[in-house]
C-alpha positions, 0 to 999 in steps of 0.5 A: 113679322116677328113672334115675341114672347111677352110678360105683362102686368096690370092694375086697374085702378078706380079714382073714386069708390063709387066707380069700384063695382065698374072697376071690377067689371074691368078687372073680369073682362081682363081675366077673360084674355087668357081665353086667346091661345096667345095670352096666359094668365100666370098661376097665382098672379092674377094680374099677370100673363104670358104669350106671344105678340106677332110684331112688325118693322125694327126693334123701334117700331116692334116696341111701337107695334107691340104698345099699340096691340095691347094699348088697343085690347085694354081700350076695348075692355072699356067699351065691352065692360058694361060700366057706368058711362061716368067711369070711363073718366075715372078708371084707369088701368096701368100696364107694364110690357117686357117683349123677349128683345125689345129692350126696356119695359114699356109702361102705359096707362090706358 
């Protein structure tokens, strides 16, 4: 197992207005990751954190575990938000990972 520092950012983006009060709930849930010793929000970027992923396998399958992790943590903010069962359609949060030596970014959308 490998210990990789990350830098990731976010947004979350509601497809109508009427599901912003629900994308809110989101983006506060979100805040609250800098509550694991492993995720820190950057000062003055919002959507921004640093930390560490404990990542497993080759670099491929690393960039793979690491896509996983955080696929997983975005996913759950749905399900723990509190939000309109009609948002979870039209909400989408879109996310950008660099892992210290997996390469290129990763992007996903959860």
């Amino acid at each position: 197992m490998a210990t990789r520092n990350f830098l990731l950012t976010y947004t979350v983006s509601p497809n109508d207005e009427k599901y912003e009060s629900d994308a809110d709930k989101i983006r506060a849930h979100i805040r609250n990751f800098d509550n694991d010793p492993n995720w820190n929000r950057i000062d003055h970027l919002e959507t921004v954190f640093k930390g560490t992923l404990d990542l497993k396998g080759t670099t491929s399958e690393q960039r793979d575990d690491a896509n996983d992790q955080v696929r997983k943590l975005f996913r759950a903010v749905f399900n723990n938000s509190n939000i309109s069962d009609s948002a979870y359609n039209n909400i989408q949060i879109y996310i950008v990972l660099l892992v210290d030596g997996l390469g290129t970014t990763i992007e996903l959308s959860v």
